[in-house]
N, CA, C and O atoms as a MOPAC input file, in Angstrom:
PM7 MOZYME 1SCF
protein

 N     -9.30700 1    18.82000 1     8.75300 1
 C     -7.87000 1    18.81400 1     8.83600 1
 C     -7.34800 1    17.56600 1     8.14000 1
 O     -7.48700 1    16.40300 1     8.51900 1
 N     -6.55100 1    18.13300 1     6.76100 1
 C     -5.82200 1    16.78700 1     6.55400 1
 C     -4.65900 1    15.90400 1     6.94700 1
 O     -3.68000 1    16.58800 1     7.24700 1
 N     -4.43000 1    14.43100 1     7.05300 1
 C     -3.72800 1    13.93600 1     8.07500 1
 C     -2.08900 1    13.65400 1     6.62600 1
 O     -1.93700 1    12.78800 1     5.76500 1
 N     -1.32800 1    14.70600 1     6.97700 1
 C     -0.06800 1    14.35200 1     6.21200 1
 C      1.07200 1    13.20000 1     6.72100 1
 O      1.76900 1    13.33100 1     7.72800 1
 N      1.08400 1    12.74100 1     6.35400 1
 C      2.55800 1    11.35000 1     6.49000 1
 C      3.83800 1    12.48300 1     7.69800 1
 O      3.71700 1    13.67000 1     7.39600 1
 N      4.06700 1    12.43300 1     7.94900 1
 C      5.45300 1    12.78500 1     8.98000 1
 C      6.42800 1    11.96500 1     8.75600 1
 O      6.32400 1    10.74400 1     8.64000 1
 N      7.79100 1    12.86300 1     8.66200 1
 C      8.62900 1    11.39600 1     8.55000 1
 C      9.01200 1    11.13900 1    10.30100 1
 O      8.83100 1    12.03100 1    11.12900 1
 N      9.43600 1    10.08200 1    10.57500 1
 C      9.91700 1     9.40400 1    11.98200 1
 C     11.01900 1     9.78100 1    12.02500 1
 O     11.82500 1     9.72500 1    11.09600 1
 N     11.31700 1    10.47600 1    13.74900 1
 C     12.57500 1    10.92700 1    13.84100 1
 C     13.50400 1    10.05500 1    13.43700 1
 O     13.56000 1     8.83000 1    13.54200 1
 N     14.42000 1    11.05200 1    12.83400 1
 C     16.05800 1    10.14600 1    12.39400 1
 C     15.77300 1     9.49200 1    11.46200 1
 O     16.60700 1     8.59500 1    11.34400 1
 N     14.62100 1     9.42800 1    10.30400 1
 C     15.03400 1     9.27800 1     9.41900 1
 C     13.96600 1     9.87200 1     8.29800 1
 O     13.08200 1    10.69700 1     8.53000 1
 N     14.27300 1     9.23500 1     6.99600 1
 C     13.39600 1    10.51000 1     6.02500 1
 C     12.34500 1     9.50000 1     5.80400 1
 O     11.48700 1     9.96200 1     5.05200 1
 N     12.12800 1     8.46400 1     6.12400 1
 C     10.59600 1     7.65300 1     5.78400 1
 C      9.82200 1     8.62600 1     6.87600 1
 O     10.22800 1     9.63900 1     7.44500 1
 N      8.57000 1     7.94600 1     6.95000 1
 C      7.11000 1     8.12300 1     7.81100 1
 C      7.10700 1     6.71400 1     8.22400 1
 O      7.43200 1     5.77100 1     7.50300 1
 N      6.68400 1     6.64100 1     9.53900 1
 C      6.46200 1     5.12600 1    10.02100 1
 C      4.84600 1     5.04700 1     9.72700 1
 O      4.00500 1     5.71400 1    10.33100 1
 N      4.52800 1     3.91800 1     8.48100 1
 C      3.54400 1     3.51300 1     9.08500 1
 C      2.56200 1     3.20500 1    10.11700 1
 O      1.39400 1     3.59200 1    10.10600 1
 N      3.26100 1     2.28800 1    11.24900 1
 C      2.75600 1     2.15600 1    12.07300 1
 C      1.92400 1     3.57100 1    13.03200 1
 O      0.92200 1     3.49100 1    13.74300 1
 N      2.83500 1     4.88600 1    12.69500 1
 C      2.05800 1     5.32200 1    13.57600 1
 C      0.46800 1     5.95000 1    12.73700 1
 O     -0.55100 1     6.41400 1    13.24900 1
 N      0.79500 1     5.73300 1    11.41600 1
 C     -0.64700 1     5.70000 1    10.45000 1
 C     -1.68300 1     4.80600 1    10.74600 1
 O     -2.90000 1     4.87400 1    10.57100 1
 N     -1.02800 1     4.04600 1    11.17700 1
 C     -2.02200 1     2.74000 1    11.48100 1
 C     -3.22700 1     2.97600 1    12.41000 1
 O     -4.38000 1     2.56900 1    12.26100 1
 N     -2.65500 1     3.79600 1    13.49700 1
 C     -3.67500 1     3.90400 1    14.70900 1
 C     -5.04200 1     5.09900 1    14.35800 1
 O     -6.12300 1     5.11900 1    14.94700 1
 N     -4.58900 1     6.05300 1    13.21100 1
 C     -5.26700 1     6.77700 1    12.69000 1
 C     -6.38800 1     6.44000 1    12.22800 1
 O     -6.35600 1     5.82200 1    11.16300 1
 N     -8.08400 1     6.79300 1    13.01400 1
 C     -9.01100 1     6.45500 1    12.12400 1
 C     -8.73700 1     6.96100 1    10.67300 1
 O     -8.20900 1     8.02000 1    10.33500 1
 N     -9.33100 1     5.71700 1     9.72100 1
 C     -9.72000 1     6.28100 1     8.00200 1
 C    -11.17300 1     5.98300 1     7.69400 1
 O    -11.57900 1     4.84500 1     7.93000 1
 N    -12.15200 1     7.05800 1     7.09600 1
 C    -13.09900 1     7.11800 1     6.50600 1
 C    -13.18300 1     6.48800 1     5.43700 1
 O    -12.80300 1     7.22400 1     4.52700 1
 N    -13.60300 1     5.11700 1     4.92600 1
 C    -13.90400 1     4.63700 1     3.40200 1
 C    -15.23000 1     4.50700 1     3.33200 1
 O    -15.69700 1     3.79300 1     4.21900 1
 N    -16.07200 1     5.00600 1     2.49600 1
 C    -17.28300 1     4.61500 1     2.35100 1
 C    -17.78500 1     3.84400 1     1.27400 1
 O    -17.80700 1     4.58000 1     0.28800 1
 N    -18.16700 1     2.79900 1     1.01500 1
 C    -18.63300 1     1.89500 1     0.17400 1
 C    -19.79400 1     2.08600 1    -0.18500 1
 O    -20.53400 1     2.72100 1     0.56700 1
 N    -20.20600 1     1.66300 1    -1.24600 1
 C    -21.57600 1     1.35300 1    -1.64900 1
 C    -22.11800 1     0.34600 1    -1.45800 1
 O    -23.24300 1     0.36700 1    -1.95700 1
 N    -21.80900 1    -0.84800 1    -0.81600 1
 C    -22.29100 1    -2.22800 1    -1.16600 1
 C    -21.77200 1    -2.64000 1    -0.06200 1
 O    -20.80400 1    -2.22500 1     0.57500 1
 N    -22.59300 1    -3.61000 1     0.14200 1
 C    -21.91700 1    -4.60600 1     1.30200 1
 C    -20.82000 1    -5.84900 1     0.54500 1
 O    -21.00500 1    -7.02400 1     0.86200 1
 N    -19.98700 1    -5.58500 1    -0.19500 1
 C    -19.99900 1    -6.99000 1    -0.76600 1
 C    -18.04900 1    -7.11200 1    -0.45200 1
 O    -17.08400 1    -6.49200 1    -0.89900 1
 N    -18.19600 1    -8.08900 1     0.39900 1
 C    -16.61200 1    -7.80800 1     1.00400 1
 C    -15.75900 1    -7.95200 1     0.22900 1
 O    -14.69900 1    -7.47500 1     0.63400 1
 N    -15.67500 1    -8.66900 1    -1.31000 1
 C    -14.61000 1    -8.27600 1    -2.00700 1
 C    -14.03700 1    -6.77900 1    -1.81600 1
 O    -13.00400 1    -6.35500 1    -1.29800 1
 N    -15.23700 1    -6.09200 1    -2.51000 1
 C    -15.24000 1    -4.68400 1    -2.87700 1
 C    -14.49100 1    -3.86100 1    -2.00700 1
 O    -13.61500 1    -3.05200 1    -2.31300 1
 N    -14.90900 1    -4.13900 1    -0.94400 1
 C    -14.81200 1    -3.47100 1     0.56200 1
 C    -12.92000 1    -3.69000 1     0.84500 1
 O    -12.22200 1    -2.70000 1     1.06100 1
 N    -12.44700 1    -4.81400 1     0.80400 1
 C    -11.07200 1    -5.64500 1     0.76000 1
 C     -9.91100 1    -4.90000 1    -0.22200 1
 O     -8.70400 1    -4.66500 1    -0.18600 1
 N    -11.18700 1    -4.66100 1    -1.21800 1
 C    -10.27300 1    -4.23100 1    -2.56900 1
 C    -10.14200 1    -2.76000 1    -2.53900 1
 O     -9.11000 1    -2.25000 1    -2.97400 1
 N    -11.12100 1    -2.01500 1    -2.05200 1
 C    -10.98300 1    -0.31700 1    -1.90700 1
 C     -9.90700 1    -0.33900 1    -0.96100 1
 O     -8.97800 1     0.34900 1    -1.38300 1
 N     -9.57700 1    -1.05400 1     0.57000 1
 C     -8.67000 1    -0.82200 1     1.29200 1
 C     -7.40600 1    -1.16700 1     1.29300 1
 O     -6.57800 1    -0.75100 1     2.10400 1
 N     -7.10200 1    -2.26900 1     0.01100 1
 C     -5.80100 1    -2.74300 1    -0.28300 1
 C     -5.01200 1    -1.53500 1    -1.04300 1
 O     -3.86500 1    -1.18100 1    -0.76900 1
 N     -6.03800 1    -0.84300 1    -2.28000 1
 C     -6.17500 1     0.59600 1    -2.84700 1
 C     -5.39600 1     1.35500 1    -2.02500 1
 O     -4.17100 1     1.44300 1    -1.93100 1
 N     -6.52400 1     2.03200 1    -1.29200 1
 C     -5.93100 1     3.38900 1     0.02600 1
 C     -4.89100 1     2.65100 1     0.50200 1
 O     -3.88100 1     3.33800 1     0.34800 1
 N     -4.58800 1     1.50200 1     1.05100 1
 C     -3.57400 1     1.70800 1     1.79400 1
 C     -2.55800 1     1.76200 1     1.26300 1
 O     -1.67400 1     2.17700 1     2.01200 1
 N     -2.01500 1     1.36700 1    -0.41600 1
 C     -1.10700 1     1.23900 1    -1.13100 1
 C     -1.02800 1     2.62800 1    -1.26800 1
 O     -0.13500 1     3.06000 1    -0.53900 1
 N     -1.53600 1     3.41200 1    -1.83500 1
 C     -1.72700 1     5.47200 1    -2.13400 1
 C     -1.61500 1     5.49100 1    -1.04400 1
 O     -0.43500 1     5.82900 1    -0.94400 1
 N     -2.10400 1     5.33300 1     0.28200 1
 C     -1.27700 1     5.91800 1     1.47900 1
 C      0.42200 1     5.80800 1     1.69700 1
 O      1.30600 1     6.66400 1     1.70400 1
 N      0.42900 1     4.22700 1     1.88300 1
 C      1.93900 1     3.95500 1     2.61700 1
 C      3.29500 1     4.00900 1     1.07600 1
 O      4.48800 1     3.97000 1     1.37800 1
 N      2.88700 1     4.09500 1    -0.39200 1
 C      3.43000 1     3.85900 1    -0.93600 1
 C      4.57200 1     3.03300 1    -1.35300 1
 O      5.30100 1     3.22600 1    -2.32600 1
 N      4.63000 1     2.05000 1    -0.45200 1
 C      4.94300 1     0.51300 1    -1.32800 1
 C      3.87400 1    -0.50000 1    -0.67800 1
 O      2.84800 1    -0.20000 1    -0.06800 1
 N      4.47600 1    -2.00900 1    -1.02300 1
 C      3.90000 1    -3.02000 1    -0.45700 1
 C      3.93200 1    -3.20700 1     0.94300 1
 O      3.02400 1    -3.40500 1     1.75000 1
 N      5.60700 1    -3.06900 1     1.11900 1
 C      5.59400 1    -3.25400 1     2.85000 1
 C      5.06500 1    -2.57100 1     4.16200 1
 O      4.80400 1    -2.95300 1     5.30300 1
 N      5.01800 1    -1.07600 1     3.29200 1
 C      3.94900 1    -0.12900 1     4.38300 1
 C      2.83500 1    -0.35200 1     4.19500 1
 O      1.97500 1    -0.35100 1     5.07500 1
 N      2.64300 1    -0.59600 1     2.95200 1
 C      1.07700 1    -0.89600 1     3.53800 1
 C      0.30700 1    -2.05900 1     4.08100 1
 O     -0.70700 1    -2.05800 1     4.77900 1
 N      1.03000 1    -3.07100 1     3.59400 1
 C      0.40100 1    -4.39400 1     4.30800 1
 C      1.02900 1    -3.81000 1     6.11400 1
 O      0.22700 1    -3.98800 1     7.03100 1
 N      1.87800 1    -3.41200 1     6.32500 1
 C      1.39000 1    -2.64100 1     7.88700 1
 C      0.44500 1    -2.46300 1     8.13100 1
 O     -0.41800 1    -3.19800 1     8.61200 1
 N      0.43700 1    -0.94300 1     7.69700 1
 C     -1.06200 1    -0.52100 1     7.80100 1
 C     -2.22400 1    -1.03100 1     8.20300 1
 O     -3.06800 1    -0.77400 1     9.06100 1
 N     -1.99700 1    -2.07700 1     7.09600 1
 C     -3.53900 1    -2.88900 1     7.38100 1
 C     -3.08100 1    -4.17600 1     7.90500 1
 O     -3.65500 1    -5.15400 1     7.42500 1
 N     -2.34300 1    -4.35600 1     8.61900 1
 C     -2.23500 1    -5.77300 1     9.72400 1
 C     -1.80600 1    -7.10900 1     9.19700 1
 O     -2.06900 1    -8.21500 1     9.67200 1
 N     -1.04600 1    -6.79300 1     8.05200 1
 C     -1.03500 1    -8.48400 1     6.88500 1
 C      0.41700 1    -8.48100 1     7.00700 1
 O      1.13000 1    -7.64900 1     7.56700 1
 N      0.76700 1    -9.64900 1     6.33500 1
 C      2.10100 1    -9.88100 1     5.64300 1
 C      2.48600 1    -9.07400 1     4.55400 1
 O      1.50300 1    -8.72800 1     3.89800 1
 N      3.50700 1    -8.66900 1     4.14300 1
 C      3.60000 1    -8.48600 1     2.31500 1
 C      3.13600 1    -9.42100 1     1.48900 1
 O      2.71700 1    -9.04300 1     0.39500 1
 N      3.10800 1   -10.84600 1     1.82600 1
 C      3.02200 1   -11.63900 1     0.88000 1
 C      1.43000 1   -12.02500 1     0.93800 1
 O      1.04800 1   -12.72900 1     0.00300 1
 N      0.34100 1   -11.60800 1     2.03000 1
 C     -0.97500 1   -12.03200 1     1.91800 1
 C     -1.27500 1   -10.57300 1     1.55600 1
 O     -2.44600 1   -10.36100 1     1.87100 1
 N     -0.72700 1    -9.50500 1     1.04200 1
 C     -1.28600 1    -8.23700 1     0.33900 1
 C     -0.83700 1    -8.23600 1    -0.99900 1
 O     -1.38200 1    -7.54200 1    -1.85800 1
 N      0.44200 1    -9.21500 1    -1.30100 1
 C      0.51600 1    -9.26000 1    -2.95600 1
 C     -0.53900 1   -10.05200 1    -3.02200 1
 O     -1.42900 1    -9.70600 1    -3.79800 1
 N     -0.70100 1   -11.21100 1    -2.29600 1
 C     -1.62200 1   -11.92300 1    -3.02100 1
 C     -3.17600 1   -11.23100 1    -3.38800 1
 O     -3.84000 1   -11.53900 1    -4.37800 1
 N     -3.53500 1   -10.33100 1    -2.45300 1
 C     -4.80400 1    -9.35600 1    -2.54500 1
 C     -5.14100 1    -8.73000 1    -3.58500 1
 O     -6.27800 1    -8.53000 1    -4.01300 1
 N     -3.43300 1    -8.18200 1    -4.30900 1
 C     -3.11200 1    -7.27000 1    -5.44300 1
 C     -3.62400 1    -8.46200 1    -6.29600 1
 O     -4.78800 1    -8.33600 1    -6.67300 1
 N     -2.89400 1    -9.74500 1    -6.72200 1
 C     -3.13900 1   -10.66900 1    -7.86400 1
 C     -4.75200 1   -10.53300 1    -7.63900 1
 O     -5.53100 1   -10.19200 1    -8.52900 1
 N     -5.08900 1   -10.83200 1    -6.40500 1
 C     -6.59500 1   -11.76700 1    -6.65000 1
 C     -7.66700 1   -10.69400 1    -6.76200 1
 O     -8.85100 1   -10.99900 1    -6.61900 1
 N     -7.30700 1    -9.51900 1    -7.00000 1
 C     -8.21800 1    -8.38900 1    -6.80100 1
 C     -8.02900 1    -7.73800 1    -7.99500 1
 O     -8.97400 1    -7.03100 1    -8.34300 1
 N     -6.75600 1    -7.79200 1    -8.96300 1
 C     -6.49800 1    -7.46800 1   -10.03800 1
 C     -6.31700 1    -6.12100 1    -9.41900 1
 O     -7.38200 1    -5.50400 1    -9.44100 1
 N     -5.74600 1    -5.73000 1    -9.10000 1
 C     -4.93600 1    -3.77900 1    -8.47900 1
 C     -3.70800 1    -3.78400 1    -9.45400 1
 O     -2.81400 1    -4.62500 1    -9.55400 1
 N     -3.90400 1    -2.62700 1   -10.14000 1
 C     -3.10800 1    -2.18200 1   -11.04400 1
 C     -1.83000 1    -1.53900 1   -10.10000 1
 O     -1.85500 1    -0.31600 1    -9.95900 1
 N     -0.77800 1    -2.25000 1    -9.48400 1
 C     -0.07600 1    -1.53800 1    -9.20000 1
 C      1.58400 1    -1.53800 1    -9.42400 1
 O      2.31300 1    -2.48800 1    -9.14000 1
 N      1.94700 1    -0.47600 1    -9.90000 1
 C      3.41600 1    -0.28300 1   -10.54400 1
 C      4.30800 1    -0.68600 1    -9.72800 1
 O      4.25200 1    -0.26300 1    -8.57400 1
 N      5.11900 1    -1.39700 1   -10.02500 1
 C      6.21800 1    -2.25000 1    -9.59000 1
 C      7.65000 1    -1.35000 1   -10.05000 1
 O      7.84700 1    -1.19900 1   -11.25500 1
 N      8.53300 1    -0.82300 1    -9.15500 1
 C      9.82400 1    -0.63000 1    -9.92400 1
 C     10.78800 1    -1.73700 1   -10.49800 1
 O     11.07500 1    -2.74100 1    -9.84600 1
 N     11.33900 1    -1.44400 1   -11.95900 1
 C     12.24800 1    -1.96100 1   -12.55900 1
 C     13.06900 1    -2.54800 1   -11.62900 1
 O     13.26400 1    -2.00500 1   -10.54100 1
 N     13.80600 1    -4.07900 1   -12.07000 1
 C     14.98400 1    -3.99800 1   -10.72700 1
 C     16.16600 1    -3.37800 1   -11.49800 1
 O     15.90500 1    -3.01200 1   -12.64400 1
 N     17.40200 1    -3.20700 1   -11.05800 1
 C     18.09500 1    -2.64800 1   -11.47800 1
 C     18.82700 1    -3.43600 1   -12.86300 1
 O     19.26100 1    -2.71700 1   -13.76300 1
 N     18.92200 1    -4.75500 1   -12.96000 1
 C     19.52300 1    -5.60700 1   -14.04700 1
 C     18.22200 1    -5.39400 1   -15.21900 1
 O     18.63500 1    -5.44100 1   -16.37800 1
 N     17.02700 1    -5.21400 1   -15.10100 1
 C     15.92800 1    -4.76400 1   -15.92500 1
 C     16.08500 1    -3.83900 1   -16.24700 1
 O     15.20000 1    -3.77000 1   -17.10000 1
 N     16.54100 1    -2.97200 1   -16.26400 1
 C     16.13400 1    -1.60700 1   -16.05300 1
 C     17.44900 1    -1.06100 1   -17.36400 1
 O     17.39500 1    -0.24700 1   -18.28500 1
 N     18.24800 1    -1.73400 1   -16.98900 1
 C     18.98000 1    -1.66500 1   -18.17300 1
 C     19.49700 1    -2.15700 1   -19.54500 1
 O     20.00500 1    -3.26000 1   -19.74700 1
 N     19.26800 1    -1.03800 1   -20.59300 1
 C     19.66100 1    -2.02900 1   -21.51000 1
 C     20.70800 1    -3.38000 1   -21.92000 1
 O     21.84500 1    -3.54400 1   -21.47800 1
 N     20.25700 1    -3.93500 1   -22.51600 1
 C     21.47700 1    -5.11700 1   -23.46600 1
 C     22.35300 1    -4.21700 1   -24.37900 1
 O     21.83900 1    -3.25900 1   -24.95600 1
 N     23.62800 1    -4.50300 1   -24.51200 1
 C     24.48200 1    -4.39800 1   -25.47200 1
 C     24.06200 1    -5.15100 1   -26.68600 1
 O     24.06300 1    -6.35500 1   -26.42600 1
 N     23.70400 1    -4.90500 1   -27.91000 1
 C     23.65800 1    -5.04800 1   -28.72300 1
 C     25.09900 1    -5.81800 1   -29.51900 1
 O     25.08400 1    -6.05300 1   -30.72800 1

């Protein structure tokens, strides 16, 4: 049975938190705790889909899971802010 996101009554997110309590299966090859750190910073980002759900998820700050992203090198897409996002007048 696969475990789908729900959104939380009253509103259209999914609460993390109640993802949180959910066992997850990761299986590694290696004992080598980078690796191990870096597959779960992964899943939990593809799970909760931003930063702030997922450093939930997994029990951190936002700011000790960006740092995970830098120090782990995780390719992960950032949205434009809105003054970026648009062109210059020429």
């Amino acid at each position: 049975m696969a475990l789908e996101p729900q959104p939380a009554r009253g509103t259209k997110r999914w609460s993390p938190r109640k993802l949180s309590s959910v066992p997850l299966i990761i299986k590694i090859s290696t004992f080598n705790l980078a690796t191990a750190e870096r597959m779960l910073c992964i899943e939990a980002l593809k799970t909760a889909g931003t930063i702030v759900d997922a450093a939930v998820l997994l029990g951190v700050t936002r700011h000790a899971l960006s740092r995970r992203i830098v120090k782990h090198n995780i390719d992960w897409p950032h949205r434009p802010r809105a003054h970026q996002a648009r062109e210059m007048p020429s």
